[in-house]
C-alpha positions in Angstrom: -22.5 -29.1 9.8 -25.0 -29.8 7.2 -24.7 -26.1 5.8 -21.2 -25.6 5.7 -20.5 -28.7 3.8 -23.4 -28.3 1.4 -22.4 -25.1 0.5 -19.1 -26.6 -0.3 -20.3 -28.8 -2.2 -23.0 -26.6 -4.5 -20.5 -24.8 -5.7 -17.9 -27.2 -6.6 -20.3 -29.5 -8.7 -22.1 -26.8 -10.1 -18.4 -25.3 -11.8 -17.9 -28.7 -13.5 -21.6 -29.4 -13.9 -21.9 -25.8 -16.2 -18.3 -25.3 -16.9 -19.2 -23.1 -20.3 -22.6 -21.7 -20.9 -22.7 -20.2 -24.4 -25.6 -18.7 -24.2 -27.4 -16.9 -21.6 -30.8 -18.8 -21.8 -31.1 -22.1 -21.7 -33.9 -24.5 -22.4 -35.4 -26.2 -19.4 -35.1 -30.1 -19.2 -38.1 -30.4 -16.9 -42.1 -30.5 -17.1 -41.8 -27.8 -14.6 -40.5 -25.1 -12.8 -41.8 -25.1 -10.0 -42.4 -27.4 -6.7 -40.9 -31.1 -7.3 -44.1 -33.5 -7.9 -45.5 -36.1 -5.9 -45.7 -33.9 -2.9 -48.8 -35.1 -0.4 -50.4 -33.8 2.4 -49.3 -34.6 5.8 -50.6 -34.1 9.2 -47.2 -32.6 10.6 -46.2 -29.0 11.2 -43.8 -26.6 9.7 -43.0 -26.3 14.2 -42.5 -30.2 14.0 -40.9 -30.5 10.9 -38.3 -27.4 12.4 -37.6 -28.6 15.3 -36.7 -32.5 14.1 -34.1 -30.8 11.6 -32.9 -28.1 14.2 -31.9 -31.8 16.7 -30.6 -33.8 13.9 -27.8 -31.3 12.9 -25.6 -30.7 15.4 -23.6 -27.3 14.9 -20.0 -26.8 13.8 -17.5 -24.6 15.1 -16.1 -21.9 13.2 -13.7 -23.2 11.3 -13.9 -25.7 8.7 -11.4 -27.6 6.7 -12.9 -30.6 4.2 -10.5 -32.2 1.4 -12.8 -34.9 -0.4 -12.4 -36.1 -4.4 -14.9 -35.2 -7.4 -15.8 -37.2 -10.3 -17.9 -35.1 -13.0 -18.6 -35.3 -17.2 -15.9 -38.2 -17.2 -13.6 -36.5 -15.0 -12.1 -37.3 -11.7 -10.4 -34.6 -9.5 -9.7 -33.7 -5.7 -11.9 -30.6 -3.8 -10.6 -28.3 -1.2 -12.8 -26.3 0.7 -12.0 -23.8 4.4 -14.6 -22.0 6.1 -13.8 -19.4 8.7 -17.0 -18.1 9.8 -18.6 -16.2 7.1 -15.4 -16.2 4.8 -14.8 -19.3 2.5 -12.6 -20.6 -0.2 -13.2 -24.0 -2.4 -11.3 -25.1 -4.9 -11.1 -27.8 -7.8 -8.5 -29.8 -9.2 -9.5 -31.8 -12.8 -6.2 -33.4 -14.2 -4.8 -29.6 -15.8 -8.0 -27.9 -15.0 -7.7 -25.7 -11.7 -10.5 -23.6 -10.6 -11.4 -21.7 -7.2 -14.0 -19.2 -5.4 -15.1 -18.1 -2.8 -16.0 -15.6 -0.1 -13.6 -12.9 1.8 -14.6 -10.2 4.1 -18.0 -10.2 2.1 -16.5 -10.3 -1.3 -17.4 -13.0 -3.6 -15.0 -14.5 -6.1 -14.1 -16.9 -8.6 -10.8 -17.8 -10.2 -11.4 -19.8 -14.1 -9.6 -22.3 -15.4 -7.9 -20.3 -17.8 -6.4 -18.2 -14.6 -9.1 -15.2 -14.6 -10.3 -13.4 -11.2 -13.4 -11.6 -11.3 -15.1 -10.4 -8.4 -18.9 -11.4 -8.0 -21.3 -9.3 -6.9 -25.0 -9.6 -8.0 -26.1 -13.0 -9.5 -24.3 -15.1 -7.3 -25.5 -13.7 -3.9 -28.9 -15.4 -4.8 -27.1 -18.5 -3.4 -25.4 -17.4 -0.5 -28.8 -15.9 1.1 -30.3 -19.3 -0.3 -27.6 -21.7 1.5 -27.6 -19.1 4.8 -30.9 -19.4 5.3 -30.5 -23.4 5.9 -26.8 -23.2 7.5 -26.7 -24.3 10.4 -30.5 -24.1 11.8 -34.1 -23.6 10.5 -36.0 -21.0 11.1 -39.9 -20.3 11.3 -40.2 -17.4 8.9 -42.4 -15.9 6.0 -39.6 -17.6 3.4 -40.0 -21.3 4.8 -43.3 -23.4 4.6 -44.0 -26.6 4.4 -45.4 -28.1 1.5 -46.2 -32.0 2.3 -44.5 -35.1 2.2 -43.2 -37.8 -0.1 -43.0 -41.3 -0.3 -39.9 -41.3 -2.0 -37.7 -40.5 -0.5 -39.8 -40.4 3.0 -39.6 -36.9 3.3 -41.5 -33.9 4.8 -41.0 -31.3 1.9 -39.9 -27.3 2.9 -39.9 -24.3 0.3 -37.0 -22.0 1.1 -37.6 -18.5 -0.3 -35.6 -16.4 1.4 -35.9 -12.4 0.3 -33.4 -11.9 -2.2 -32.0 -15.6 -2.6 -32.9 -18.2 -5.0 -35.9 -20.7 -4.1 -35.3 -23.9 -2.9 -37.0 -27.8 -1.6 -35.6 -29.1 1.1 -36.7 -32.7 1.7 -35.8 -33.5 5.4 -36.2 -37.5 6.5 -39.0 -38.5 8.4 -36.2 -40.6 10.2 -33.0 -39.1 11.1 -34.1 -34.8 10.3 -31.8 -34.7 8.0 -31.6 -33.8 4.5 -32.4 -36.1 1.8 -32.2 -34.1 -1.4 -32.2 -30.7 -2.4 -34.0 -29.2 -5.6 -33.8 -25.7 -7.0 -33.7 -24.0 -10.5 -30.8 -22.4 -12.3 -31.2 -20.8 -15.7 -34.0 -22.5 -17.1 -33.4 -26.4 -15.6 -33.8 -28.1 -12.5 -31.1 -29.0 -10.2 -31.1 -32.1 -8.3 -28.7 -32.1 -5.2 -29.0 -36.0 -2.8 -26.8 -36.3 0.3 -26.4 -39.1 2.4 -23.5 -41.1 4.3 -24.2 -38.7 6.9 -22.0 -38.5 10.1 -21.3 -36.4 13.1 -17.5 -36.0 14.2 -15.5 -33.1 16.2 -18.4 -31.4 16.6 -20.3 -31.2 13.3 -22.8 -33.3 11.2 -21.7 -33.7 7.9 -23.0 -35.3 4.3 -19.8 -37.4 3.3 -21.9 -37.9 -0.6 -23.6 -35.7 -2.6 -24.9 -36.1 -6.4 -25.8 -33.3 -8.3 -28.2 -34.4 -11.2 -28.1 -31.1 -13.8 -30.8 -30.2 -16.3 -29.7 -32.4 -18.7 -28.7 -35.8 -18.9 -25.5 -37.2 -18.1 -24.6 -33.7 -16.5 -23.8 -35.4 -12.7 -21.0 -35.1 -10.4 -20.5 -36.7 -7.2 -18.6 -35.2 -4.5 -17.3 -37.9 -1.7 -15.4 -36.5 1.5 -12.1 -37.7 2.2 -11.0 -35.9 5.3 -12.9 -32.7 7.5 -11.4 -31.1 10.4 -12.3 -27.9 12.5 -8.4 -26.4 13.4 -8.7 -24.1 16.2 -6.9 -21.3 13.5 -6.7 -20.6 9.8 -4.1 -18.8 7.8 -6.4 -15.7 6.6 -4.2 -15.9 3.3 -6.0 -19.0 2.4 -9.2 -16.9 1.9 -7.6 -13.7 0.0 -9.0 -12.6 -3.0 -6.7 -14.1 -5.9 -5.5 -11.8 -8.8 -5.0 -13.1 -12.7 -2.5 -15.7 -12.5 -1.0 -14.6 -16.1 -1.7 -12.3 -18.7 -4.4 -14.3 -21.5 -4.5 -11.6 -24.3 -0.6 -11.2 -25.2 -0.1 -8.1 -26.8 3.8 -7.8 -29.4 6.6 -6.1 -26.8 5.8 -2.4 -26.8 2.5 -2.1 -28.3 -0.4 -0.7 -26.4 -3.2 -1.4 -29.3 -4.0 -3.7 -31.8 -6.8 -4.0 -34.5 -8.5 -7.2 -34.5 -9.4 -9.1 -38.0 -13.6 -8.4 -37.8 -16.2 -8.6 -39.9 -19.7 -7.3 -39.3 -22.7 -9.4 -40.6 -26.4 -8.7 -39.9 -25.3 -7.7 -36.3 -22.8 -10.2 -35.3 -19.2 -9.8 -35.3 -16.9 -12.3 -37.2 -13.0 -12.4 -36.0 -10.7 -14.0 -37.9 -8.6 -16.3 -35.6 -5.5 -18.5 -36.6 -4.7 -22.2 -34.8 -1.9 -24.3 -36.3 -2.0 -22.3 -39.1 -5.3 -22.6 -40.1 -7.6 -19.6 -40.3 -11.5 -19.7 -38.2 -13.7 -17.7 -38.2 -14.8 -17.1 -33.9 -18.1 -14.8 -32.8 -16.8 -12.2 -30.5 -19.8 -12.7 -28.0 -19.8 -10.8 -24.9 -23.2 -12.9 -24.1 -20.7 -16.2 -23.6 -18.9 -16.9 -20.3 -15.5 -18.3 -22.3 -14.3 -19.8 -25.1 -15.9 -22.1 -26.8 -14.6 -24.5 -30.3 -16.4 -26.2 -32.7 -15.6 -29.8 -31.5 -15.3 -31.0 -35.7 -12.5 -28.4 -35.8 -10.7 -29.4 -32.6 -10.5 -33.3 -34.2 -9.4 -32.1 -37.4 -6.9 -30.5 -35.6 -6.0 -33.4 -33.8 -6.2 -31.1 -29.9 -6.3 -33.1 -27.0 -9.8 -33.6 -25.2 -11.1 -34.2 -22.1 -14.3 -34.9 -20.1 -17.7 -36.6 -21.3 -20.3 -35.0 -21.8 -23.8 -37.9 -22.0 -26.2 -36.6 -24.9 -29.9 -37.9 -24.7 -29.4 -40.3 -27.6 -26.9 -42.2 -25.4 -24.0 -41.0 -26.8 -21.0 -39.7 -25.7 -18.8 -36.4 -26.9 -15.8 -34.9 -25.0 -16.5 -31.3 -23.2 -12.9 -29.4 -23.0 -9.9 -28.9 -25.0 -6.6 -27.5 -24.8 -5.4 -24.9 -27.4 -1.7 -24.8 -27.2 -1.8 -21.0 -29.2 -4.8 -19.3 -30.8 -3.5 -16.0 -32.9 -6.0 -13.1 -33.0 -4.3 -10.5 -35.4 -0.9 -10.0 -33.3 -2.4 -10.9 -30.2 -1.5 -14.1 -29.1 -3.8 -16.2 -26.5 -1.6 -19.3 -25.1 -2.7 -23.2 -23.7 -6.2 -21.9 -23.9 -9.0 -23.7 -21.8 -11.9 -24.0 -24.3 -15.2 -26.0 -24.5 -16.3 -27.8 -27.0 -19.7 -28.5 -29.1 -21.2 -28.7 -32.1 -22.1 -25.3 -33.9 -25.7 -25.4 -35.1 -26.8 -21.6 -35.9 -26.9 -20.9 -39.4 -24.3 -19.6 -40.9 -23.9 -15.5 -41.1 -22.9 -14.9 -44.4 -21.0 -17.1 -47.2 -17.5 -15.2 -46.2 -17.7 -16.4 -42.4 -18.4 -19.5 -40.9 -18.9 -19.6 -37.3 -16.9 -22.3 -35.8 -16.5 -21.1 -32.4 -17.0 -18.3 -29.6 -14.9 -15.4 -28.2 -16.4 -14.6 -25.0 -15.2 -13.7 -21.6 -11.0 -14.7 -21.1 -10.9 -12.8 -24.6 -13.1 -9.8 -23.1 -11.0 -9.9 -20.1 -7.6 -10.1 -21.4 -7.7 -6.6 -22.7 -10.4 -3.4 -22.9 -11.9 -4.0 -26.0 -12.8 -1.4 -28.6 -16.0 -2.3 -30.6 -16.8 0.2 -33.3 -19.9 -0.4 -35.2 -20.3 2.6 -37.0 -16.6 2.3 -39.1 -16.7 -2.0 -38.6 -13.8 -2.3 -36.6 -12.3 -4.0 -33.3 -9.3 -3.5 -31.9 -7.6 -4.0 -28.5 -6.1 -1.7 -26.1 -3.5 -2.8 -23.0 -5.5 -1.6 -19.9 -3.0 0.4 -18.4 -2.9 2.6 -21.7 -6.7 2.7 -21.9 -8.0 6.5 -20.8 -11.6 6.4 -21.2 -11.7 10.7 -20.5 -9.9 10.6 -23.5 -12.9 9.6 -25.7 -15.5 11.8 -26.9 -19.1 12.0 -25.2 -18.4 8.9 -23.3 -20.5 7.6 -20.6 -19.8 5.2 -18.4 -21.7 2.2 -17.5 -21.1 0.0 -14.2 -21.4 -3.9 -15.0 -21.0 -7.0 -12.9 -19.6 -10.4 -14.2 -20.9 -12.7 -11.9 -21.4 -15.0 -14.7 -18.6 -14.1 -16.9 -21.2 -11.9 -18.5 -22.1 -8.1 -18.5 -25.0 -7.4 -16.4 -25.9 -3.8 -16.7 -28.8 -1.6 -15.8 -31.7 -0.9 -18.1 -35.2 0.9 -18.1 -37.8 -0.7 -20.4 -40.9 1.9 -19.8 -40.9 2.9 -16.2 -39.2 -0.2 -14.9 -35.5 -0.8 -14.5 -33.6 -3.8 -14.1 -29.9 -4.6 -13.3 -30.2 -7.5 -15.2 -29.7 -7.3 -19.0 -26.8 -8.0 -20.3 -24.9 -6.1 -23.4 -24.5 -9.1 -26.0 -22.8 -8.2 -29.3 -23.7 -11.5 -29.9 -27.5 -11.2 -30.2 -29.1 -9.0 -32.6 -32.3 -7.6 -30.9 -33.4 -6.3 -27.8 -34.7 -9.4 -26.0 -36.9 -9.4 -22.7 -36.7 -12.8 -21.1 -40.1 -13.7 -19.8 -39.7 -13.6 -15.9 -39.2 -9.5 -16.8 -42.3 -9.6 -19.1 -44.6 -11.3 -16.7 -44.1 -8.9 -14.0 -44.1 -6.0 -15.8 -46.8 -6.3 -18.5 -47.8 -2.4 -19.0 -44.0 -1.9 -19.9 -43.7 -4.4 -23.0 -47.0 -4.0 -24.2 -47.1 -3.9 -28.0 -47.7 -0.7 -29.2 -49.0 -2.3 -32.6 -45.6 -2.5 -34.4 -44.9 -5.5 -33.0 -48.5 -7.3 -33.7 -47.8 -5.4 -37.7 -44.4 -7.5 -38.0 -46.1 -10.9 -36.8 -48.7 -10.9 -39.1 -46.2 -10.1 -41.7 -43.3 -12.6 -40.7 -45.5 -15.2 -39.4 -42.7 -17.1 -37.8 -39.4 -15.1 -36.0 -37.0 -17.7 -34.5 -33.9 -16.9 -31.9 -31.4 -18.5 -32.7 -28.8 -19.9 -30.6 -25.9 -22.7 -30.3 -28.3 -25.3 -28.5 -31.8 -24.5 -30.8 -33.7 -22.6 -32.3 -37.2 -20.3 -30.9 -39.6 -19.2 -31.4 -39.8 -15.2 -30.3 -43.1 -12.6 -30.6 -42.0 -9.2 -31.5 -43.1 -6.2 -29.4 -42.5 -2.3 -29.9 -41.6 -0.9 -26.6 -42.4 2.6 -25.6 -39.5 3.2 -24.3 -36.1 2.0 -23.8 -33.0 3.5 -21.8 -29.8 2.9 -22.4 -27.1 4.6 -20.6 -27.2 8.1 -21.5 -29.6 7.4 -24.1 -33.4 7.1 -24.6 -34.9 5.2 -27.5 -38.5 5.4 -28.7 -40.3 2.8 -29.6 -37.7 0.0 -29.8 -38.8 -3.2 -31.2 -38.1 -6.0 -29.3 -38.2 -9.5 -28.9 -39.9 -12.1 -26.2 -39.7 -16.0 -26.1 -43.2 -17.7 -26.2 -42.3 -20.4 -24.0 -41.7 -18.3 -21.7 -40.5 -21.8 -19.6 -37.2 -22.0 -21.7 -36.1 -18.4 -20.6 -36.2 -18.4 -16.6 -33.0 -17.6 -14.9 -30.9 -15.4 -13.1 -31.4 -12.4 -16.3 -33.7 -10.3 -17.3 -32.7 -10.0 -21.1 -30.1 -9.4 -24.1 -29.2 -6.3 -25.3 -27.9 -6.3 -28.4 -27.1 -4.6 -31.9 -30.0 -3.0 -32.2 -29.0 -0.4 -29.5 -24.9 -1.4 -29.8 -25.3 -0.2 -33.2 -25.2 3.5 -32.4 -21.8 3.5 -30.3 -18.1 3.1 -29.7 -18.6 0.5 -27.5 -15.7 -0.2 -24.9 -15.7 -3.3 -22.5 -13.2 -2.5 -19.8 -13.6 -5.8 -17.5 -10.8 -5.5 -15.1 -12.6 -2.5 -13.9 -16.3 -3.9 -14.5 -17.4 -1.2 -16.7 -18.2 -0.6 -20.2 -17.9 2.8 -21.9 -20.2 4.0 -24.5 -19.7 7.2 -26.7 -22.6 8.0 -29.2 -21.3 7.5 -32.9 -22.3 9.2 -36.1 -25.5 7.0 -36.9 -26.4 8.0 -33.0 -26.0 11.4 -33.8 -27.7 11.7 -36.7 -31.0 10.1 -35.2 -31.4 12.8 -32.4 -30.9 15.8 -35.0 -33.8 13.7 -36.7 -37.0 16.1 -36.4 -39.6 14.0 -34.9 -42.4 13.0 -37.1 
C-alpha cells in the first residue's frame, strides 16, 4: 500500500509544512529545478526497474484506515486518514489547530484551521494524477522513464510526468523495490519526501516514516504510523464534503453591509484594523491564502504563539498565533488563526504602516465590495448580495484551490486559467513558466525596453524579498469583458524564483478600472466597469 499511505501522508505534511503562503511566488531554495543530482548511468531497464517495484508492493484492498502522530515547525499532533477506493479524507490535529481535506465522489476539499471549506478544483489535481500514477503499481508509459541510479541512497531513479499532474523522482531500492525518497517541486522549491520502516500487514505494504524536507530550512515534518487497518466497510459520512464550521466575518445583528476603514496608496489597499484596542494598519490581499501578523506586533501585544519556524542563521521564531478578536470597522473576526513574520516591504505611505495581511478567511467571510474608482470597501452578508443588481457586471468564474483566485486570462492569443486577481500587487505580472512558453505573446513592443533604460532598476517587492522585474508592453491583454491595449507589464529575471502552480498576478493596473466584487462562497468575482473604465473606451484612439 505504498500509494495510499503516501498520499496520506503528502498532504498532511505539506498543510503544516506551508501552513500560510503570503505571497504567490516564492524564491527557490535549490541550485535547481529540475532532476535531483548525482544521478549515474546504469545498466538496468525501465522493464526491470518496473517489474522489481510492481513485486515489492503488495496491493491493498479498498478500504483504508491509518491513525499515526505528526511532529512539524515545533509542533506535535495526531493524523487521521480513510480511503475508500478513490474517495479520501485526512485530517490534522496540532494542540487548537484542526485541519482536514480530502476527496468525495471526485470532489476535492480542504477545511482551514480557522473552520473555512473550499472546494478545490484546478491546482490541486496536479497531485492527485501525480500520486495515481504510482498508487498501487507502475506502469511502462510515455510519463515514466528512467533516469539512472544513485549511490545514495542505492537507488534506480524514475521521472514521473504524468499528463496533467505535477513531475516527480521516484528513487526505488536496488534491494527491497521499494521507495526510498521522493522529490518534486512546489512553487518555486524542492520538496524532499524519505520513507522507510516499511511493512506489509492485512494485505498492504505500507511506509510506517516519512520526512518531508521543504524548500527551506527547518521546514520538516515527520509523520510516524500508529495503527492501519483495512475494515471490510466505511461510514460514507466520514468522507462528506464539510461546510463552514462558524461564521468568520461577524456582521452587528440586522445589518447586511458594512464599509470597511480603507485607504488606497500607489495601488495597495490599507484597512484599518483594531486588536486590544490598538489600531493596525492590515493589506487587504486577495494574493494571500490567510491572515498573516507582524510577529513584533503580536509580542507587543503579548498573543500567545505557537510552532517554530528554523531560519538559516540558526535561529528560531514562532509561526502561528491566536487572535482572541480583531475589529474591522463593525465587523468583528473572533479566535483568529493567524501566521506570523516579520514585515519587510517598504512602507506605503507615511499614514499607513503595513503590519500585517488580510487575505483569504477575511475574503471568505463575506462578498467583498472593492471600489477603486470612489476609494472604498465595504462588506456585504452573502445572502443579501444580488450581483444582477449591479450595473454592467460580468461575471468571472474563479477557483481557490490555494486560498487564492485563479481566473482566466488572455495575454495575446494565449489564455491561461492561471492568474490570479491580487489587489495586493500593483502590476500585471507574468511569472516565467507563462513567458517561456509563449514568447510571441509578451514580446516587448518597445515601451517596455523605453522604461528600462529609463528606470534602470524595477524591483517586486514582496514580504520574503525583494526582485528584480524587466518591464514589457503587451499587445494585448483580456480581462473579463474587457480588452486592454498595450498593457505594460512586469516579468521576474530569474525566472528560477517564479516556477509554480501560477501563471501570474493581476493587479491594480487592470483592478483600477472596476467595482470589483469577490464572492468566494460561490467562487466568482464580479466586475462592473467604473467611470475611469468608461472614460478610456470613449477615448478616440490615437
Amino acid at each position: 500500500m505504498t500509494g495510499p499511505s503516501r498520499v496520506f501522508f503528502v498532504a498532511a505534511a505539506l498543510l503544516v509544512l506551508l501552513p500560510a503562503p503570503t505571497i504567490v511566488a516564492r524564491p527557490k531554495a535549490d541550485d535547481t529545478l529540475g532532476p535531483p543530482a548525482g544521478i549515474i548511468a546504469g545498466v538496468a531497464s525501465l522493464k526491470d526497474v518496473v517489474a522489481l517495484y510492481n513485486a515489492a508492493n503488495v496491493r491493498s484492498g479498498a478500504n483504508v484506515v491509518v491513525d499515526a502522530t505528526v511532529e512539524s515547525n515545533g509542533l506535535s499532533g495526531s493524523a487521521h486518514y480513510v480511503r475508500d477506493h478513490d474517495d479520501f479524507r485526512w485530517s490534522l490535529q496540532f494542540g487548537p489547530f484542526a485541519s482536514a481535506g480530502g476527496r468525495s465522489q471526485g470532489q476535492r476539499w480542504e477545511l482551514n484551521e480557522n473552520g473555512l471549506s473550499r472546494l478545490v478544483n484546478d491546482v490541486g489535481r496536479r497531485d492527485d494524477i501525480a500520486a495515481e500514477f504510482v498508487q498501487d503499481a507502475l506502469v511502462e508509459t510515455p510519463g515514466l522513464k528512467l533516469l539512472g541510479e544513485t549511490h545514495e541512497p542505492a537507488a534506480f531513479v524514475l521521472e514521473s510526468a504524468p499528463p496533467g499532474g505535477r513531475r516527480e523522482w521516484l528513487f526505488v531500492d536496488h534491494r527491497t523495490g521499494l521507495l526510498d525518497r521522493v522529490e518534486s517541486i512546489a512553487q518555486g522549491g524542492r520538496i524532499v519526501e524519505t520513507l522507510d520502516d516499511y511493512a506489509t500487514t492485512d494485505g498492504g505494504t505500507i511506509s510506517r516514516h516519512v520526512h518531508i524536507s521543504g524548500p527551506n530550512p527547518g521546514q520538516d515534518s515527520d509523520a510516524r504510523v500508529a495503527h492501519d487497518d483495512r475494515p471490510a466497510t466505511l461510514d460514507p459520512s466520514q468522507l462528506a464534503i464539510p461546510s463552514n464550521l462558524r461564521a468568520f466575518d461577524e456582521f452587528p445583528p440586522d445589518v447586511s453591509q458594512v464599509d470597511i476603514p480603507a485607504k488606497f496608496f500607489d495601488g495597495k489597499i490599507a484597512v484599518r484594523v483594531n486588536i486590544e484596542g490598538r489600531g493596525i494598519d492590515f493589506m487587504l490581499d486577495s494574493g494571500a491564502s490567510g491572515i498573516v501578523i507582524d510577529s513584533g506586533v503580536v509580542g507587543a501585544l503579548n498573543l500567545p504563539t505557537y510552532g517554530k519556524f528554523h531560519e538559516p542563521s540558526g535561529s528560531s521564531v514562532a509561526t502561528l498565533t491566536i487572535v482572541p478578536e480583531i475589529r474591522v470597522g463593525r465587523l468583528r473576526l473572533s479566535n483568529v488563526v493567524a501566521a506570523m513574520g516579520p514585515f519587510n516591504v517598504p512602507t506605503l505611505n507615511y499614514e499607513a504602516r503595513q503590519q500585517g495581511v488580510l487575505g483569504y478567511d477575511f475574503i471568505a467571510g463575506a462578498v467583498i465590495h472593492v471600489d477603486y474608482f470612489n476609494h472604498k470597501v465595504e462588506a456585504i452578508r452573502k445572502e443579501d448580495f444580488h450581483p444582477e443588481e449591479v450595473a454592467n457586471a460580468a461575471e468571472i468564474p474563479i477557483v481557490l484551490d490555494d486560498g487564492v483566485p485563479l481566473s482566466r486570462l488572455w495575454i495575446g492569443s494565449t489564455a491561461s486559467e492561471r492568474f490570479i486577481i491580487d489587489t495586493g500587487a500593483n502590476d500585471v505580472t507574468v511569472f516565467s513558466a507563462f513567458a517561456r512558453a509563449n514568447p510571441d505573446d509578451v514580446r516587448d513592443q518597445g515601451k517596455g525596453n523605453d522604461v528600462q533604460w529609463f528606470f534602470r532598476y524595477i524591483a517586486l517587492f514582496t514580504t520574503s524579498g525583494m526582485y528584480r522585474v524587466a518591464p514589457t508592453q503587451l499587445k494585448s491583454l483580456i480581462f473579463g469583458p474587457t480588452r486592454f491595449g498595450e498593457v505594460m507589464a512586469m516579468e521576474p529575471e530569474h525566472a528560477e524564483r517564479f516556477e509554480g502552480d501560477y501563471d501570474g498576478l493581476i493587479g491594480y493596473q487592470v483592478l483600477q478600472f472596476y467595482d470589483v466584487y469577490f464572492d468566494y462562497a460561490d467562487r466568482r468575482v464580479i466586475v462592473a466597469p467604473n467611470a475611469m473604465l468608461l472614460r478610456r473606451a470613449r477615448k478616440p484612439a490615437a
